[in-house]
Kinemage of the C-alpha trace (Angstrom):
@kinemage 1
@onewidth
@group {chain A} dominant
@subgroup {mainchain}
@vectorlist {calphas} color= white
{ca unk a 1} P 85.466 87.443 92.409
{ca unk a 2} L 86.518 84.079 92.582
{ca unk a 3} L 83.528 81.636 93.544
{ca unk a 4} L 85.159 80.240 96.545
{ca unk a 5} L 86.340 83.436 98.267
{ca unk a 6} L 85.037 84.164 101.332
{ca unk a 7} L 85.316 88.092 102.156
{ca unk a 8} L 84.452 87.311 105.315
{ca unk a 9} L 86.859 85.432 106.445
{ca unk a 10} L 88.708 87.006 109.361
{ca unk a 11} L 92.366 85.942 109.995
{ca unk a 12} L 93.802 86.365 113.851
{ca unk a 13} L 97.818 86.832 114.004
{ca unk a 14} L 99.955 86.550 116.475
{ca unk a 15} L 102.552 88.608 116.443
{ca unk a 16} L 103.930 87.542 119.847
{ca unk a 17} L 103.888 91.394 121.380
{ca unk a 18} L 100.373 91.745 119.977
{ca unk a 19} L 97.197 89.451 118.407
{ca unk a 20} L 95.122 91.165 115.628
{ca unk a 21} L 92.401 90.430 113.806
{ca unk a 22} L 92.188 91.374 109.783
{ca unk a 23} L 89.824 91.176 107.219
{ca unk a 24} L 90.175 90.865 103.766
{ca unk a 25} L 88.780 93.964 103.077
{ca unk a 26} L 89.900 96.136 106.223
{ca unk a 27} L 91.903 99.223 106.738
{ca unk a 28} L 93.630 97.865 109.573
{ca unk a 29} L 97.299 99.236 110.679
{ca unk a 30} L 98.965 97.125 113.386
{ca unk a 31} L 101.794 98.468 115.048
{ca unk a 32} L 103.587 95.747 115.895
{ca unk a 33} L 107.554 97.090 116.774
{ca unk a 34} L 107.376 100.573 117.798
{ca unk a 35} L 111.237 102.105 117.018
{ca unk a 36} L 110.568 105.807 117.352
{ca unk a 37} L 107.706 108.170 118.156
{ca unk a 38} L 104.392 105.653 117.086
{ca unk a 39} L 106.134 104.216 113.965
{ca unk a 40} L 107.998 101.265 113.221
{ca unk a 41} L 106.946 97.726 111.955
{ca unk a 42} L 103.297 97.555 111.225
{ca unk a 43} L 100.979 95.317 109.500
{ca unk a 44} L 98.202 96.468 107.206
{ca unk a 45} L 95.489 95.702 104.590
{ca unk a 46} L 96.410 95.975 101.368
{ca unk a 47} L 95.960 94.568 97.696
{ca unk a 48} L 98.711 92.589 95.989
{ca unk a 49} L 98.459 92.835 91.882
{ca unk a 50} L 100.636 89.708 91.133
{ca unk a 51} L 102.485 89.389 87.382
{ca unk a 52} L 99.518 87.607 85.445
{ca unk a 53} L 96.896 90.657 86.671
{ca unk a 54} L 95.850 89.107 88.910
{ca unk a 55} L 94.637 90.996 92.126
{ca unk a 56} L 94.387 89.342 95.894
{ca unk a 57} L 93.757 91.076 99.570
{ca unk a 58} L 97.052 90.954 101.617
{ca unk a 59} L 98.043 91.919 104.747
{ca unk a 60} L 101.734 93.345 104.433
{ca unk a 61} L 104.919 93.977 106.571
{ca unk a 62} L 106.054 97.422 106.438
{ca unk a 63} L 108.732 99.367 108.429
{ca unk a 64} L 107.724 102.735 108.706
{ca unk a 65} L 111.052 103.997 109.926
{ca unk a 66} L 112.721 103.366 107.084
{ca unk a 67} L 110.674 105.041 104.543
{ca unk a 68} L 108.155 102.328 103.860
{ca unk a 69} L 110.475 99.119 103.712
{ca unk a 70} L 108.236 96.104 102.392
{ca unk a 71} L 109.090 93.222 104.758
{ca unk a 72} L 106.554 90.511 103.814
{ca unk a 73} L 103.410 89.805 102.100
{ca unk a 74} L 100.163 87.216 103.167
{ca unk a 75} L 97.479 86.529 100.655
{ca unk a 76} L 93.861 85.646 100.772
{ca unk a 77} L 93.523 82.567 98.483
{ca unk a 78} L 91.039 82.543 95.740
{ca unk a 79} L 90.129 79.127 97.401
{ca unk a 80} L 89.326 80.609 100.576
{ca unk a 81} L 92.840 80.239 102.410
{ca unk a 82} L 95.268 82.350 104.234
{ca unk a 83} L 99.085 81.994 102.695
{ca unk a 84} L 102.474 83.810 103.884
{ca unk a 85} L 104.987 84.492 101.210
{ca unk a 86} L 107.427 82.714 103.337
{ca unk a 87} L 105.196 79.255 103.761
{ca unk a 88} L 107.000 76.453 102.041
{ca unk a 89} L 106.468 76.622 98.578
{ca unk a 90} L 105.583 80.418 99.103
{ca unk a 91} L 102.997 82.021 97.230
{ca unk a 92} L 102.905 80.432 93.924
{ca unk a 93} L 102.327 77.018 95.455
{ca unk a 94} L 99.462 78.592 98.167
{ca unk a 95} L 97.933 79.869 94.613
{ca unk a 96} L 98.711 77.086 92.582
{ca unk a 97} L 100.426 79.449 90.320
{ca unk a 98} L 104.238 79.413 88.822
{ca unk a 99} L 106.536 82.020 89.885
{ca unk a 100} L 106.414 84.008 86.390
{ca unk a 101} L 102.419 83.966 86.935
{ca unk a 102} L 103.019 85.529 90.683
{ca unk a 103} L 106.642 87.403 90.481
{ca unk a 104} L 107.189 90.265 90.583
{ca unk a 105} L 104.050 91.392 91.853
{ca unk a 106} L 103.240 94.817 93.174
{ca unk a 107} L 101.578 96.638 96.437
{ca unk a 108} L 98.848 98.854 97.444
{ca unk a 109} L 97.908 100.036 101.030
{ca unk a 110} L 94.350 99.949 102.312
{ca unk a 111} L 95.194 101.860 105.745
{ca unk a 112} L 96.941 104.973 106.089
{ca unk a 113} L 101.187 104.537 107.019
{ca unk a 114} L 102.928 106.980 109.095
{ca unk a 115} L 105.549 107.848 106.549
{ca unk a 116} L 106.058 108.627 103.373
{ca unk a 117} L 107.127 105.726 100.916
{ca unk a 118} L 108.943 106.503 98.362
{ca unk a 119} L 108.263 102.836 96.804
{ca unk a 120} L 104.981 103.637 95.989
{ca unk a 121} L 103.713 106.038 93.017
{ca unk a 122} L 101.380 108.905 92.787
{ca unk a 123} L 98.836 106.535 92.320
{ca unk a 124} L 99.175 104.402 95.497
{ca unk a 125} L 100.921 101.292 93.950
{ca unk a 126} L 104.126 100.347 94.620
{ca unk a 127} L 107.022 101.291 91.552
{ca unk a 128} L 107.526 98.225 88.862
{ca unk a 129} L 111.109 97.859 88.881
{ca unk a 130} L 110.612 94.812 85.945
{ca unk a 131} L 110.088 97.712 83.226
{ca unk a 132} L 112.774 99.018 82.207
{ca unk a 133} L 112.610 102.639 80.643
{ca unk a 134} L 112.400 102.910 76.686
{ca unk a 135} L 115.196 104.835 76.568
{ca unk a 136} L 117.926 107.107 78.717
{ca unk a 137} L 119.090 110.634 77.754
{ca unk a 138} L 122.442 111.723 78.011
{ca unk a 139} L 122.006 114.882 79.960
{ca unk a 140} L 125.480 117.462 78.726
């Protein structure tokens, strides 16, 4: 762990409809546009694995309604910071990091969704659509 993360640190969003409090090491699931039946846009805790390995707590937009839509990703900073992928500069600048060292990066819940996403694998990351297969059949 980084020496200047704080675990601790608790980050309070307002959403406008709704303020909620995360950690960086929550389960939280914040329900934040409800479109049908309980489900819809939520926000939860999560782990981002960027390009270079490295891993960071996130909190991430999802739409649940439309089988598990990523809409946006927030970091913890190794320096103790709070960064949205849409800041300027996005994340690379937040992590001092270029954007071969952050993109593409990949996603894992830490709370339960109320769908099933079919952008994330058996083993609860989301797919790497940079690697390409090592080779296609012809099926005859």
């Amino acid at each position: 762990m980084p020496r200047h993360f704080r675990p601790n640190l608790i980050v309070r969003i307002d959403f406008g409809t709704v303020k909620a409090d995360f950690r960086p090491y929550g389960r939280r699931r914040v329900l934040v546009e409800e479109i049908y039946d309980g489900r819809g846009i939520v926000y939860v805790n999560g782990v981002v694995k960027l390009a270079d390995g490295t891993q960071l707590r996130a909190v991430l937009c999802i739409d649940e309604c439309s089988s598990g839509e990523h809409c946006g990703t927030a970091v913890w900073t190794p320096a103790g910071g709070f960064a949205w992928q849409d800041d300027p500069g996005g994340l690379p600048k937040a992590l001092g990091k270029s954007k071969d060292e952050v993109f593409p990066y990949r996603y894992k819940y830490s709370a339960r969704l109320q769908c099933h996403d079919h952008h994330v694998g058996d083993d609860g990351w989301s797919h790497d659509y940079s690697r390409k297969p090592a080779q296609l059949a012809l099926v005859e």
